[in-house]
C-alpha positions in Angstrom: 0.0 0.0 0.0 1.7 3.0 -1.1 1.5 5.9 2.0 4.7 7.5 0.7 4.1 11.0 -0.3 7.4 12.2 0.5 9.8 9.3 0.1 8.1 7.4 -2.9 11.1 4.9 -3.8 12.9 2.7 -1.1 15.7 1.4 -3.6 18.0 0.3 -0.7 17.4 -2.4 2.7 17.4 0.1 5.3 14.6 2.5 3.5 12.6 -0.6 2.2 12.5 -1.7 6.0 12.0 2.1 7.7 8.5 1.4 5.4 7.3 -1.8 6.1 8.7 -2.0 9.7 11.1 0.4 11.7 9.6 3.7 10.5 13.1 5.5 10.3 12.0 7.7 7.3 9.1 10.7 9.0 6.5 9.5 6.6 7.0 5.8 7.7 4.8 4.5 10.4 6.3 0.9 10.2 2.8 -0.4 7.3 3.8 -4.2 7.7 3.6 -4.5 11.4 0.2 -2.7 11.6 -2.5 -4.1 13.9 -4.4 -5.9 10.9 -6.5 -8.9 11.8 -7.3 -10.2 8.7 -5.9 -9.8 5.5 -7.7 -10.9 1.9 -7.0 -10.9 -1.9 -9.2 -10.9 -4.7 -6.4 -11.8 -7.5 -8.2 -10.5 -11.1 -5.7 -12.3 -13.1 -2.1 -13.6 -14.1 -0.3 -13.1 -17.5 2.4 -16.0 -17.0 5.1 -16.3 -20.1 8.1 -19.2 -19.5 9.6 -18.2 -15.8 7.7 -15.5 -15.3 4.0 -14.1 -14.4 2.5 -11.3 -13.6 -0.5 -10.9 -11.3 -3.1 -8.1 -10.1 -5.7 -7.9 -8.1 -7.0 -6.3 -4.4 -6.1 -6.8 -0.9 -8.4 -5.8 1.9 -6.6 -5.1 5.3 -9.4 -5.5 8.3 -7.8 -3.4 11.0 -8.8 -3.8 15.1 -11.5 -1.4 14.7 -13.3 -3.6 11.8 -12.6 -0.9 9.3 -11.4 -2.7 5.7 -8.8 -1.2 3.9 -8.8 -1.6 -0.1 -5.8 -1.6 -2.0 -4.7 -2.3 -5.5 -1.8 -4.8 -6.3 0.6 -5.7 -8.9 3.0 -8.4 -8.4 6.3 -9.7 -10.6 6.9 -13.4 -10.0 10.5 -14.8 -11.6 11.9 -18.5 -10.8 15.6 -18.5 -9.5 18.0 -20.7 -10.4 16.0 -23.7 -8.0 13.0 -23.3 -9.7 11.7 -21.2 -6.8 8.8 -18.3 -7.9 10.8 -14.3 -6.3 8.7 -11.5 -6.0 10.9 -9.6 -8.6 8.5 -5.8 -8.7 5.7 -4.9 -6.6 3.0 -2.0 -6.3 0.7 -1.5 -4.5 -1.8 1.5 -3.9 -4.9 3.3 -2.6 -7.4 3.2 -5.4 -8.0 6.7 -6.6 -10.2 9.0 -4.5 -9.1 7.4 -1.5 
């Protein structure tokens, strides 16, 4: 879920981490570690060429107070040398007007 206004790109460890856990970066309020108690995806569809796919979709993030977050996904899937599917690019945002 893209919440980054400020700081949109995290290209190394330490800023990809400030947004998903440690909140280093002023923006960042640590998004992974959020008190979510459910979390569910509505995948629209995959595009899938040799080692590679591609998949979209929703996720919906139920929070403690019952309120359901929607956001939009897309997700880059490569196999690695074992055979094993990587998360190669990601996006994720707020749909628009949100």
């Amino acid at each position: 879920m893209r919440k980054a206004k400020e700081v949109p790109f995290r290209p190394t460890e330490e800023e990809a981490l400030s947004y998903f856990v440690t909140g280093i970066v002023v923006e960042d309020t640590g998004f992974a570690i959020a008190p979510y108690t459910a979390v569910s995806f509505d995948n629209h569809g995959c595009i899938f060429d040799s080692d590679s796919a591609t998949c979209m979709g929703e996720y919906y993030f139920t929070g403690t107070d019952s309120s359901v977050t929607k956001v939009e996904y897309t997700f880059g899937y490569k196999k690695d040398a074992e055979g094993n599917l990587k998360i190669v690019v990601h996006h994720s945002s707020l749909p628009y007007g949100s």
